[in-house]
N, C-alpha and C positions, 0 to 999 in steps of 0.2 A: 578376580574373574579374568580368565584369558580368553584372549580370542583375537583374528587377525587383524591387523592395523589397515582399515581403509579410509580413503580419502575422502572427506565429504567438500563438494564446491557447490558456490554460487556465485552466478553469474550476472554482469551489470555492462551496460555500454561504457566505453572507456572509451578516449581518444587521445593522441598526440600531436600538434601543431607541426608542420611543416613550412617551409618558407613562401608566406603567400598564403597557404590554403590549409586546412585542418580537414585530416584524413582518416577516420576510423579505423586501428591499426591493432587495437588488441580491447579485453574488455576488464576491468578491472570486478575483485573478487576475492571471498574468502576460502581458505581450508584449512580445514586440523584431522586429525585420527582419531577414529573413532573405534572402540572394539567389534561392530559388526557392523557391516551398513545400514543407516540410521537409528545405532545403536549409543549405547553411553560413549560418552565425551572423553577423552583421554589425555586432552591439551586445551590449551585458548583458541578460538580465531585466529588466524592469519592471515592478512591481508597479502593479495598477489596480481600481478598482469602477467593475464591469461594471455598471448599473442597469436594471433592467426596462425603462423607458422608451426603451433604446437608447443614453443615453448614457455617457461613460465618463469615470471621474477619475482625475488620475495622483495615487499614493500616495505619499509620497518615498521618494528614491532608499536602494536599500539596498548599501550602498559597505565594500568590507573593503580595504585594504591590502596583501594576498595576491593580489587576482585580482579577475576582473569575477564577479556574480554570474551563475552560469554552470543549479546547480538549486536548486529549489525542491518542499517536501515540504510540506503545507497541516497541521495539529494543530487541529482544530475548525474552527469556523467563526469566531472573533473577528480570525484574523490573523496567530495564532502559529503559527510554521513550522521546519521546519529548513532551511537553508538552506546550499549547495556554493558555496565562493568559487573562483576559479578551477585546475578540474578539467575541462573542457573544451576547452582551447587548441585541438587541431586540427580542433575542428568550427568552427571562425573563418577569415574570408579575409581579411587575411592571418592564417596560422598563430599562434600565440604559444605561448609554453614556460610550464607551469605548474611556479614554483619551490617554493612552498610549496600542497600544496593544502588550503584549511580548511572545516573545519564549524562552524558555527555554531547555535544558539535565537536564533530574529530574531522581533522585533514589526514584521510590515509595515506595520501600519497608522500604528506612528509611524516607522518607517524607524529601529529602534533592534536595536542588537545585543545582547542578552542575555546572552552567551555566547558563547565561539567558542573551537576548538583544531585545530591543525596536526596534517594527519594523521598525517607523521612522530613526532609526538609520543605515537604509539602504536605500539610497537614490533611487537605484534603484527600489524599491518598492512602493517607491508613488503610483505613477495610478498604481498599482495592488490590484483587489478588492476583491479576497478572495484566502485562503488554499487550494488545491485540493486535493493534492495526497503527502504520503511520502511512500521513501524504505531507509531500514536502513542496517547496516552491524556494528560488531563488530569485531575490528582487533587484534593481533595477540598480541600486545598491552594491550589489554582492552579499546580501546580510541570507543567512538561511532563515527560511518559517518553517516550523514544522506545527502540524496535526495530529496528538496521538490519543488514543481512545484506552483505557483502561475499561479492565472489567471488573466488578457487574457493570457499570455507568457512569463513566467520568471521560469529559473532553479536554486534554489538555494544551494548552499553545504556547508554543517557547519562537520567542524572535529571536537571533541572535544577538548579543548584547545585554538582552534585556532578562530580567527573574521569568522563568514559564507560568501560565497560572490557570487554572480551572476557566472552561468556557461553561455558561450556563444553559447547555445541550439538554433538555430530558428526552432523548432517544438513547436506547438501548445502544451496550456497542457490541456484542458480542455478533461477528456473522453481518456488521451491518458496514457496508459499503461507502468509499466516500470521498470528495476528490476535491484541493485545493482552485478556487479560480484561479486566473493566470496573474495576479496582481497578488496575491494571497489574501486579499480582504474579505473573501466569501470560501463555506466551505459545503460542494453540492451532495447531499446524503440520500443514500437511498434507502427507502424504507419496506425492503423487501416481500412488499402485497402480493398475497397468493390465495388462491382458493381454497377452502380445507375440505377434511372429507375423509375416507379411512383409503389409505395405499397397500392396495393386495398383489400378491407375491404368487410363484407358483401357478400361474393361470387362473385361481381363483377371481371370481368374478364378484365387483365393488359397485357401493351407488353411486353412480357420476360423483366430481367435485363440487361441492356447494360454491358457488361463485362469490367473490366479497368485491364491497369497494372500499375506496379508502386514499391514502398520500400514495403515490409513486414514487416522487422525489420531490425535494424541497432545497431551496437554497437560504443559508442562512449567515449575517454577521457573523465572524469570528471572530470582534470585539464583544458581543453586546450579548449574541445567542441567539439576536430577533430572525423572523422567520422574513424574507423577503417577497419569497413565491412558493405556492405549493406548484404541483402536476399530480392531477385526481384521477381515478379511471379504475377501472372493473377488471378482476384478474377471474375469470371464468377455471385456468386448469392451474396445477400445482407451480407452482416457480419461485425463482430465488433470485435475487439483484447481483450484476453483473458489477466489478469497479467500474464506474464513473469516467470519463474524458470531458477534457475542456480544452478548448482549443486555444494554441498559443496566441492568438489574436485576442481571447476572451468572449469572442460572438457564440461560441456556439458549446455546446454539449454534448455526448454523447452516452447513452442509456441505454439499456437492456429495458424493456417493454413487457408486460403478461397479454396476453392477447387471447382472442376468442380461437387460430385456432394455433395455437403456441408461442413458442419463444419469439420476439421481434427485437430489432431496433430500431430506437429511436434518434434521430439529432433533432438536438430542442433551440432553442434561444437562451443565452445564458442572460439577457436583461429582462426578457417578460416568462419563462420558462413555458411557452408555446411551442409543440410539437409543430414544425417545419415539416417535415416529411419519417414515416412510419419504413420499415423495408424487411424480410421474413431473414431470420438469421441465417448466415451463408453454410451453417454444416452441423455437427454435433460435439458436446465436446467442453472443457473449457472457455471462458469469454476472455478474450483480449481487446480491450477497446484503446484508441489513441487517436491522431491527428498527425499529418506530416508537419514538419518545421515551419512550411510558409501558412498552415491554415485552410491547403485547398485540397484534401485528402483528408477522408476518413477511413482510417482503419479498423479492418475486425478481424479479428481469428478465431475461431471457434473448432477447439479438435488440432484436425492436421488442414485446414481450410483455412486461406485469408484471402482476404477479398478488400478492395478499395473501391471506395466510390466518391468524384470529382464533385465539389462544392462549387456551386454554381454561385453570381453574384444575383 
């Protein structure tokens, strides 16, 4: 199959120290070529710093013996990532057969592998047939935690160091939202509560949304599985869970909301999971949720709209 070589990127905060003071200066990220844009694969990943300036460096290659690197999961902004060695074959032209597919803790920026283990090598993993979602945390240590959800239903937790292993989650992962606390000991899930009903198209006209109740979000051990708190509430129109934020301090949370009369958010309590204050989403659009570095800032973007609002004591 031919067709033209374009460039696929993604993009991640990177920084570089300076004397004294650490200055966000480029952001590090990958590319490879692809035969049409967002089309089959035609190379591995390439890790690169992207630079304000425009320009770009290549970072060295990150090479496993199992597969080409195929994804890439960003763990802060220094470089450390988790990384899928070949688990992609037939998004490639020509096809290739992925025999062993591995995960890895990689250091991109030196092009070093940390860690790595064969998926097979976790039994619970068999019938699970693809990656969906990761949350990462860096502890106090330097050790990476990662979060990863396999579909149909499987939570997995890899310390660094340590063998990764099944978390005993029975919540769905597919589509489902979900965010490391700041210590990595808890893991906050959202469980995507919506109204159901039939969605008509065309100006046809539908019976209102049957309103449900049920979990909002729940926080739970990511030793154990146990459920620590739920947040219950009534989703009156259709909606969908926003990722998750927890604030670097660890106090606080930040949610996506169903509401009577749409989208809202929330910042909750990340020790008793009480709704603090309720606020209507600032625009339309995609959800960005976050927190500034000291804690006293929360962030949303929704769309082309961001908006912050001052955390009071």
């Amino acid at each position: 199959m031919n067709g033209s070589r374009e460039t696929f990127k993604t993009f991640f905060p990177g920084q570089r120290p300076s004397p004294g003071l650490t200055i966000s200066t480029a952001v590090i990220g990958v590319k490879r070529d692809v035969t049409v844009p967002a089309g089959f694969s035609l190379e591995p990943l390439r890790p690169y710093l992207f630079n304000l300036d425009g320009s770009q460096e290549k970072l060295p290659e990150l090479v496993h013996a199992n597969g080409p690197l195929d994804e890439i999961y960003w763990v802060g902004g220094s470089g450390l990532a988790l990384a899928a060695f070949g688990t992609k074959g037939n998004y490639y032209k020509p096809e290739h057969e992925d025999r062993n597919p591995t995960l890895a803790l990689v250091d991109a920026r030196s092009g070093t592998i940390l860690q790595s283990i064969e998926k097979d090598d976790i039994p619970e993993l068999a019938d699970q047939k693809a990656l969906v979602a990761v949350a990462s945390r860096i502890d106090g240590f330097g050790k990476v935690h990662v979060m990863i959800t396999w579909a149909p239903g499987k939570w997995l937790l890899w310390v660094q160091g340590q063998p990764p292993h099944i978390i005993p989650i029975p919540s769905a992962t597919w589509q489902t939202p979900f965010a490391f606390s700041n210590d990595a000991s808890s893991v906050l899930i959202m469980r995507n509560l919506s109204a159901t009903g039939w969605v008509c198209e065309f100006g046809n006209t539908c019976p209102p949304p049957i309103p449900q109740s049920g979990t909002i979000a729940e926080l739970r051990d990511v030793s154990t599985g146990r459920v620590k708190w739920t947040l219950s509430g009534t989703a009156s129109n259709f909606s969908q869970s926003a990722t998750p934020a927890v604030s670097p301090n660890g106090r606080y949370g930040l949610i996506s909301m169903p509401d009577e009369k749409g989208a809202a958010i929330a910042l909750i309590s990340m020790d008793a999971g009480n709704v603090i204050q309720k606020f209507r989403q600032p625009g339309w659009g995609p959800i960005g949720l976050s927190f500034s570095h000291d804690s006293k800032l929360a962030i949303i973007a929704a769309g082309t709209v961001m908006a912050t609002f001052a955390i009071g004591e």
